[in-house]
Residue frames as a rotation matrix with the C-alpha (Angstrom) as fourth column:
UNK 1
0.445 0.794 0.415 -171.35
0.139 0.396 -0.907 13.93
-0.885 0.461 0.066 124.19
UNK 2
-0.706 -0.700 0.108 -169.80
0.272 -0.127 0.954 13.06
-0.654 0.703 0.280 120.59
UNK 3
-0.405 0.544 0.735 -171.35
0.879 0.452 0.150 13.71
-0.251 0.707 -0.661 117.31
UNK 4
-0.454 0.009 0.891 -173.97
0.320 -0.932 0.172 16.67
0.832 0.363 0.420 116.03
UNK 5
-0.599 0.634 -0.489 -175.26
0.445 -0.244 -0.862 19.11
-0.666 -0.734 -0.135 118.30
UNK 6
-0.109 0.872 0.477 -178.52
0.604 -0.323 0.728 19.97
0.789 0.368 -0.492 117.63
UNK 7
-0.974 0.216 -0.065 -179.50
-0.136 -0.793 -0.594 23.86
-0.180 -0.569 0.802 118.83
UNK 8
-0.474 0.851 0.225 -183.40
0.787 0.295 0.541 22.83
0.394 0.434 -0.810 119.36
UNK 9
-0.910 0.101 -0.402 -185.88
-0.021 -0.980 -0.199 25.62
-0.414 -0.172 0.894 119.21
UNK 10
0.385 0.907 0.169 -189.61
0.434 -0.017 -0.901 26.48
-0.814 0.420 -0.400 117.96
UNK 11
-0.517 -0.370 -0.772 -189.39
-0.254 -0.795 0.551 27.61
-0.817 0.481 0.317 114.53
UNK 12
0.538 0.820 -0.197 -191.52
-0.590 0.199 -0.783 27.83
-0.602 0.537 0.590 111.54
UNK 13
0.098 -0.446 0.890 -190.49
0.671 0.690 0.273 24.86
-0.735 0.570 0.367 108.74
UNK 14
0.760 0.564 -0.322 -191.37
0.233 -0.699 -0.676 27.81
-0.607 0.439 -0.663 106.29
UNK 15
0.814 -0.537 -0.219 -188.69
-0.577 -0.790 -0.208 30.00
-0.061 0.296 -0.953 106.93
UNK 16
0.073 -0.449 0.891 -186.34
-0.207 0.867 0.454 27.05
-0.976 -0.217 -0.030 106.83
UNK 17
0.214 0.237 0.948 -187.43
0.848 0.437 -0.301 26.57
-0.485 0.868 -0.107 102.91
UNK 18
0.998 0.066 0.018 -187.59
0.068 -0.933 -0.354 30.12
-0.007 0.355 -0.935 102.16
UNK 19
0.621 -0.776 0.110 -184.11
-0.456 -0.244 0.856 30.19
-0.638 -0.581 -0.505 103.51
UNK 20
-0.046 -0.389 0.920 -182.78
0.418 0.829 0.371 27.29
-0.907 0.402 0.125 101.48
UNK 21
0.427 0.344 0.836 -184.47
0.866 0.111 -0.488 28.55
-0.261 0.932 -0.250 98.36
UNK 22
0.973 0.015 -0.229 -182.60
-0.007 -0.996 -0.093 31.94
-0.229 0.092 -0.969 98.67
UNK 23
0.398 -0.890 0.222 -179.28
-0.297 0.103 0.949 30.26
-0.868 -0.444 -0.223 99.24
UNK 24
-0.312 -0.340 0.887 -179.47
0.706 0.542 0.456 28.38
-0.636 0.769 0.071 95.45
UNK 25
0.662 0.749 0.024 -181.14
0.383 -0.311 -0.870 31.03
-0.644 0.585 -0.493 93.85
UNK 26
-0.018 -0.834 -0.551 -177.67
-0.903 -0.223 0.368 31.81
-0.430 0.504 -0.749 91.84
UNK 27
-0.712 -0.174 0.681 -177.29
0.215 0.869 0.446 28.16
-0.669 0.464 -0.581 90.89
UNK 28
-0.060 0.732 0.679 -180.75
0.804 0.438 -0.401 27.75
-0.591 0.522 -0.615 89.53
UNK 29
0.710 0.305 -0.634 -180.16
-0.280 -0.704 -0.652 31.47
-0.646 0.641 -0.415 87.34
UNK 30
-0.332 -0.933 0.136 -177.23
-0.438 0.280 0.854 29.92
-0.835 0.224 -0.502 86.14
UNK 31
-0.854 0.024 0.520 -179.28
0.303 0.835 0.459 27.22
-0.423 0.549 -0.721 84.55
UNK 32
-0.824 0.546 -0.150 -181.88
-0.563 -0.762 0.320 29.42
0.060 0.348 0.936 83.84
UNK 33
-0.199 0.773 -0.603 -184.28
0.742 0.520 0.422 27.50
0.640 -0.364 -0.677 86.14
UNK 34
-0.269 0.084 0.959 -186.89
-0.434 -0.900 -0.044 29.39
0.860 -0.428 0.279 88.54
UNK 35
-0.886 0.096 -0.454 -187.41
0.426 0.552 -0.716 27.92
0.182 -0.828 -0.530 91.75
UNK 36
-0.533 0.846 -0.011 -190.93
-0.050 -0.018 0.999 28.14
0.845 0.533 0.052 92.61
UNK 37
-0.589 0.515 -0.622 -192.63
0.632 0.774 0.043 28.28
0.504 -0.368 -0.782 95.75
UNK 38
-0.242 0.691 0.682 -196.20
0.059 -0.691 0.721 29.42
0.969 0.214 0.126 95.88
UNK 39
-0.342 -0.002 -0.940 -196.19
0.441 0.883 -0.163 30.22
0.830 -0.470 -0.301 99.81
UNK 40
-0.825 -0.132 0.550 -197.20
0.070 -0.989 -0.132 33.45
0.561 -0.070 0.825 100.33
UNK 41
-0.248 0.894 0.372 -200.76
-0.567 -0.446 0.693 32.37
0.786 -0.039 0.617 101.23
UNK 42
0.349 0.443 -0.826 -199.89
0.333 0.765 0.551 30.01
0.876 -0.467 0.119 103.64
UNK 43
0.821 0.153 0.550 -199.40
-0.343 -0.638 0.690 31.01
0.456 -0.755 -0.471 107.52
UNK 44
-0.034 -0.999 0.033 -196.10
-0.484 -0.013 -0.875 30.43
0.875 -0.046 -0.483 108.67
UNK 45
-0.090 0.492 0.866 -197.76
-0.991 -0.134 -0.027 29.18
0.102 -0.860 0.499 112.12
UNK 46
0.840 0.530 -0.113 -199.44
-0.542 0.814 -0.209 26.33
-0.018 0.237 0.971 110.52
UNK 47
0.674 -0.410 -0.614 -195.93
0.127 0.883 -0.451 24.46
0.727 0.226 0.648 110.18
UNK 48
0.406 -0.696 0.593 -194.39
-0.906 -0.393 0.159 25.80
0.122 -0.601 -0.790 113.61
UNK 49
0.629 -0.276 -0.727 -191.54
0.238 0.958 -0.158 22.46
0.740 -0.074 0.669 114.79
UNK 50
0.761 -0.494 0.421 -189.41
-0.451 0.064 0.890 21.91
-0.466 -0.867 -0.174 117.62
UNK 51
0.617 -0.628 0.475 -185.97
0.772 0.601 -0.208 21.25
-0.155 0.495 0.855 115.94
UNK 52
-0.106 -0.966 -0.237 -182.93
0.471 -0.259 0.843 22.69
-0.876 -0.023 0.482 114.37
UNK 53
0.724 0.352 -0.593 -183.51
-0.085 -0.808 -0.583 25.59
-0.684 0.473 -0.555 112.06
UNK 54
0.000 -0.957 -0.290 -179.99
-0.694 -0.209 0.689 25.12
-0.720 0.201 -0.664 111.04
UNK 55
-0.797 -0.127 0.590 -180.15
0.080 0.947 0.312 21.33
-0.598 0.296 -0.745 110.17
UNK 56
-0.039 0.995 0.089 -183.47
0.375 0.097 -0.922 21.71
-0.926 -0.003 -0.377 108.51
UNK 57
0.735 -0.141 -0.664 -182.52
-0.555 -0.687 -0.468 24.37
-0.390 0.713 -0.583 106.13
UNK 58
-0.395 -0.884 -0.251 -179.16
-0.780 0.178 0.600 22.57
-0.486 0.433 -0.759 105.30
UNK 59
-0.551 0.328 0.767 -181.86
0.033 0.927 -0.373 19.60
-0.834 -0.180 -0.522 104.63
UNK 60
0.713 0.701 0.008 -183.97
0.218 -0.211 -0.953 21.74
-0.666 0.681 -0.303 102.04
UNK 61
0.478 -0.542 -0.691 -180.70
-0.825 -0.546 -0.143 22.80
-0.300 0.638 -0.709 100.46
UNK 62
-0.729 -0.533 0.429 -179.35
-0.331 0.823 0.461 19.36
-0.599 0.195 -0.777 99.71
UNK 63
0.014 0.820 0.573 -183.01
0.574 0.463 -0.676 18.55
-0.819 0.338 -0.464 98.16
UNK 64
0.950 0.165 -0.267 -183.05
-0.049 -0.762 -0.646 21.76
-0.310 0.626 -0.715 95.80
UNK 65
0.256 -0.790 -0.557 -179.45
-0.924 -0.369 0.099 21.51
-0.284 0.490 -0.824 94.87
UNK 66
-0.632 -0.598 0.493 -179.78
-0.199 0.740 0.643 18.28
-0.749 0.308 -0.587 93.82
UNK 67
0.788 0.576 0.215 -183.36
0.541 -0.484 -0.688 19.11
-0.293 0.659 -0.693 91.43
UNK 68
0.604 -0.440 -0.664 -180.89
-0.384 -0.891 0.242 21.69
-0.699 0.109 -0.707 90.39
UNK 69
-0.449 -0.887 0.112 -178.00
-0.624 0.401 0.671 19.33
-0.639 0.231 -0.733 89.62
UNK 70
-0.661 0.268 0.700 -179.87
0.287 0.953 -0.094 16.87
-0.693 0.139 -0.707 88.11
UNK 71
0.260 0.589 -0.765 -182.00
0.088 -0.804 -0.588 19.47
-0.962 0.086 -0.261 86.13
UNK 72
0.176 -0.193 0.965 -181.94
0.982 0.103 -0.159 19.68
-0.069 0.976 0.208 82.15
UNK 73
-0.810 -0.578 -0.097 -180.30
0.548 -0.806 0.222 23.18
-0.206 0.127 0.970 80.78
């Protein structure tokens, strides 16, 4: 089989974001931007998927580091 491999697995979308947002959080002090996300109150349960944890995160980090990039000073 050619191409990506997806490692599929249950996993919350959550920690997937949470993850992402931790990875830029240097960039965005750089620019003296705060990344925001109010998610403490939500259950981590509510967004269980079947999918790639990996690919997912690398998905939320391409979205936030381009808001970042694209971001006034």
């Amino acid at each position: 089989m050619r191409g990506i491999r997806f490692d599929r697995s249950p996993f919350s979308a959550l920690t997937s974001l949470k993850s992402a947002r931790q990875s830029l959080e240097g960039v965005a002090q750089l620019k003296s931007i705060q990344i925001e996300t109010p998610l403490s109150h939500i259950d981590e349960g509510a967004y269980l998927i079947h999918g790639s944890h990996r690919w997912l995160t690398r998905a939320f980090e391409n979205v936030l580091s381009n808001a970042l990039k694209f971001s006034p000073n």
